[in-house]
C-alpha positions in Angstrom: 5.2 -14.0 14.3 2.8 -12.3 11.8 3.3 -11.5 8.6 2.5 -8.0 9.3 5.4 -7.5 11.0 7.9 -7.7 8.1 5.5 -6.2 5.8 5.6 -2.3 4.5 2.7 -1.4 2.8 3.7 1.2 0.2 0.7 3.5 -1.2 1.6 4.7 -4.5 0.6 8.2 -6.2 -2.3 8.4 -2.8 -4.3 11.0 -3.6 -7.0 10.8 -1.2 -6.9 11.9 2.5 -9.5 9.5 3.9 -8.0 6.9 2.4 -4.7 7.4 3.5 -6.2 7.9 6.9 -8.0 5.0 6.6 -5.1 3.0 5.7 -3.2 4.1 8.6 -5.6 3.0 11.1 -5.6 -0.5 9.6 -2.0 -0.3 9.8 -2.2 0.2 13.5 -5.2 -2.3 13.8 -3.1 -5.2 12.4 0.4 -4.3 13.2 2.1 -3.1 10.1 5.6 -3.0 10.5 6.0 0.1 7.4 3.8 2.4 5.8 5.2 4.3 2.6 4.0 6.8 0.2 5.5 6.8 -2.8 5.4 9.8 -5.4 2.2 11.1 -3.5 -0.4 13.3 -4.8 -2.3 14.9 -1.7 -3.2 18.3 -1.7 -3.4 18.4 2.5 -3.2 16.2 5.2 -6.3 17.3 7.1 -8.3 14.7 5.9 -5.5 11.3 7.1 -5.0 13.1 10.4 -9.0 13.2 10.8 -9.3 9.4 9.8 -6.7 8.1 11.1 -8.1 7.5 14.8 -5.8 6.5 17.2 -3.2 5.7 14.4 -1.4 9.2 14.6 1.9 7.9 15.2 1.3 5.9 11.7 1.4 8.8 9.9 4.0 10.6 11.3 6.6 8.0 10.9 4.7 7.5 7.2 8.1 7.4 5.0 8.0 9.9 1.6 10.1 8.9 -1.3 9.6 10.7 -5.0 9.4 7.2 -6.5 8.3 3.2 -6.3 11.2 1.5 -7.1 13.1 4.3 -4.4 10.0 2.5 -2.2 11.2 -0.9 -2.9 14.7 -0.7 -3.0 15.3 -2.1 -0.3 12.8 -5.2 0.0 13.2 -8.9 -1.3 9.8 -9.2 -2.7 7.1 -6.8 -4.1 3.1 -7.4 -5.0 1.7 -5.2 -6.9 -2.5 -5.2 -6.9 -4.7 -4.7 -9.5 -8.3 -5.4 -10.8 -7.1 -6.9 -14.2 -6.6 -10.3 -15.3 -4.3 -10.6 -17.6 -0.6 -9.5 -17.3 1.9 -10.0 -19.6 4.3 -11.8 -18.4 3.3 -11.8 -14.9 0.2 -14.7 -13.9 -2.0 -12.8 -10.9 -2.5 -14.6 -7.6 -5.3 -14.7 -5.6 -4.7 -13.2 -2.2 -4.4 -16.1 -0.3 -1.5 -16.9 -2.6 -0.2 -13.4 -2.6 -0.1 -13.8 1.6 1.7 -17.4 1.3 3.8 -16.0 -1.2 4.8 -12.6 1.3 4.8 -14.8 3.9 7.4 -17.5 2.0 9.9 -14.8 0.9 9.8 -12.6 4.4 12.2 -15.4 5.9 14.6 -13.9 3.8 13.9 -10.3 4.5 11.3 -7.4 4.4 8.7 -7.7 1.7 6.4 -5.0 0.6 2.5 -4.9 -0.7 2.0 -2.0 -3.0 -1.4 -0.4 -3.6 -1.7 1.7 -6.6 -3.9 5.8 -6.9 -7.3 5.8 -6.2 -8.2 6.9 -10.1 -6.4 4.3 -12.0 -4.5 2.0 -9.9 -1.5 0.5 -10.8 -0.2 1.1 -14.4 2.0 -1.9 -16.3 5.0 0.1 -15.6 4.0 0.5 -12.2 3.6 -3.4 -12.0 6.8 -4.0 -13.5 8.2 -3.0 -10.4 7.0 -5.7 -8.7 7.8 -9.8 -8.8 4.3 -10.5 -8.2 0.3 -9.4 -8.8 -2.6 -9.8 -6.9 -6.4 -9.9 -7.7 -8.9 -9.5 -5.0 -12.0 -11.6 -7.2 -15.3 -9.2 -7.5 -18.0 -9.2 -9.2 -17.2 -8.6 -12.9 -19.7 -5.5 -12.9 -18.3 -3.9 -10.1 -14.2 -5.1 -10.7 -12.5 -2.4 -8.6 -12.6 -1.7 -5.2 -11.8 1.4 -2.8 -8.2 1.7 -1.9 -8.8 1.5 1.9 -11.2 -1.2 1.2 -8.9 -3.2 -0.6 -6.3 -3.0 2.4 -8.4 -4.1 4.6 -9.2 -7.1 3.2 -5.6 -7.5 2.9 -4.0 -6.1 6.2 -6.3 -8.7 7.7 -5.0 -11.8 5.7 -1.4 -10.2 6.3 -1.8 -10.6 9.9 -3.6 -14.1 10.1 -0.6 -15.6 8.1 2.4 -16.9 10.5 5.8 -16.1 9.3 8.1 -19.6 10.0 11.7 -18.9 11.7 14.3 -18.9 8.8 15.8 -22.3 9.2 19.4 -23.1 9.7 21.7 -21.4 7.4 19.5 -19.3 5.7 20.8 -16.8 2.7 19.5 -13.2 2.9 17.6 -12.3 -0.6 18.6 -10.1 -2.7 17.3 -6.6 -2.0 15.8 -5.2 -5.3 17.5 -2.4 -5.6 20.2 -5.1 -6.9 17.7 -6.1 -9.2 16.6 -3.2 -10.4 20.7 -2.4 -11.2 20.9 -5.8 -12.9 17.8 -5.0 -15.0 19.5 -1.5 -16.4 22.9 -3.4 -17.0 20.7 -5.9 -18.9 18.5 -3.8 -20.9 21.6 -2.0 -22.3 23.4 -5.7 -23.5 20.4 -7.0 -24.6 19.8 -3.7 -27.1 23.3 -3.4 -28.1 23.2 -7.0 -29.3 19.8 -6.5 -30.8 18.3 -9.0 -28.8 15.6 -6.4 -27.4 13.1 -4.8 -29.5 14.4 -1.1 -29.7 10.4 0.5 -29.8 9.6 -1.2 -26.7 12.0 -3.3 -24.6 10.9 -3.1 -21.6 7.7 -5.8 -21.6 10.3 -8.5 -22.8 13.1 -7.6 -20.3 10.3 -7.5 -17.6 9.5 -11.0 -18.3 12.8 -11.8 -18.1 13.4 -10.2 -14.9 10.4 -11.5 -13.3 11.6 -15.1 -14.9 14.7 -14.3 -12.1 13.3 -13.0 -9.5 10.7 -16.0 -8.8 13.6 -18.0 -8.0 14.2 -16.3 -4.8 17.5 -14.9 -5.4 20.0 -14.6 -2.9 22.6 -11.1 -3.0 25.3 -13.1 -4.5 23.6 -14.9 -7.0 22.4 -11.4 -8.4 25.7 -9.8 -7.7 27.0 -12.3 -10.0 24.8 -11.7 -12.8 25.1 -8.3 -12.6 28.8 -8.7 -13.0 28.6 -10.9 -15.8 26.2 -8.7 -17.4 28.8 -5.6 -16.6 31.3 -7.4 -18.3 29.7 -8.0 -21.5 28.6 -4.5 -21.5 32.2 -3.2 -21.8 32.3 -5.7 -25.0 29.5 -4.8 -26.5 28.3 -1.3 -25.6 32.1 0.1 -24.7 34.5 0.2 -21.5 32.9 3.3 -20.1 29.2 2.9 -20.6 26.5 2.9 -17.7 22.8 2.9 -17.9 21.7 5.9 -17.1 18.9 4.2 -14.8 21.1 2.5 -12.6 21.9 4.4 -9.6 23.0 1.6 -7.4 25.6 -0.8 -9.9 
């Protein structure tokens, strides 16, 4: 089975019509499983409905959530693209190894490729959503490329790569909306010990996360750090404290 079939594709902040048009007819062209749009920024929908030939039904069950990690919540893996090199704390792939990667971790449930606004792509905290980055090389003069573009080249890697039957006994991954509660619980600990730089945690506890989540997590290996983390909070930070973040834990 393709790739594409346990793939969403999740366009984040869209703001142009064609493109997300454009994207929808790729979606039915290659067999895209999910298309969402997170935290969109479209004025009308004229445009998409225009573009999106023979793809209509795309965009009507196109789901709408205010936010990317509401987007990803639910998905083992996420790639993130971008046009720059150098990540802290997160190498980039190519996107033959961002495919083998998607098509690795979709044994163990849905994984999701995120494409960032058509002005500035995908900021760091964007990317820090995600367990993985991909670069789709250009020419260093010209280093970005159109949204629906960059999909394309994409979609149709998606759908080349076969997805292997999850063999015998296979553990379900932890869906990252686990992750993302485990991060919160974490960020809190880590601060009240002093661990974390107060002025700006979040690029270290990133790392750390990411650090985790390569290791394919399974639900009850998270579910266990989260309540070890949990615990230490009521030590450190007080019986009744909760990150404000964490909406799932």
């Amino acid at each position: 089975m393709a790739l594409t079939s346990h793939l969403r594709v999740v366009l984040h902040q869209t703001q142009g019509p064609d493109n997300l048009g454009a994207v929808a007819r790729l979606a039915a062209n290659f067999g895209v499983a999910e298309l969402v749009l997170s935290d969109p920024q479209l004025q009308e929908m004229d445009g998409a409905r225009r573009m999106a030939v023979h793809a209509g039904h795309i965009l009507e069950a196109a789901r709408i959530v205010p936010t990317l990690p509401e987007a990803l919540e639910d998905v083992v893996l996420a790639v993130g693209t971008t046009s720059r090199q150098n990540l802290r704390g997160m190498p980039t792939l190519s996107p033959e190894e961002a495919v083998a990667l998607m098509a690795k971790h979709s044994q163990r449930g849905k994984v999701a490729l995120v494409l960032g606004g058509e002005k500035r792509g995908m900021s760091d905290e964007d990317l820090s959503h995600c367990q993985q980055a991909l670069v789709i090389p250009t020419r260093p003069e010209q280093p970005s490329m159109n949204l629906a573009q960059a999909a394309a080249v994409l979609m149709y890697l998606c759908a080349r790569a076969q997805v292997e039957a999850p063999p015998p006994g296979a553990v379900d991954g932890a869906p990252l909306r686990l992750v993302q509660s485990l991060q919160a619980w974490m960020r809190q600990v880590l601060l009240g010990v002093g661990f974390l730089n107060t002025q700006g945690p979040d690029a270290l506890l990133s790392e750390m996360i990411h650090s985790l989540t390569r290791s394919a997590l399974t639900r009850r290996e998270v579910e266990l750090w989260l309540s070890a983390f949990k615990a230490l909070s009521r030590h450190v930070v007080g019986p009744t404290a909760r990150p404000d973040s964490d909406k799932k834990g």
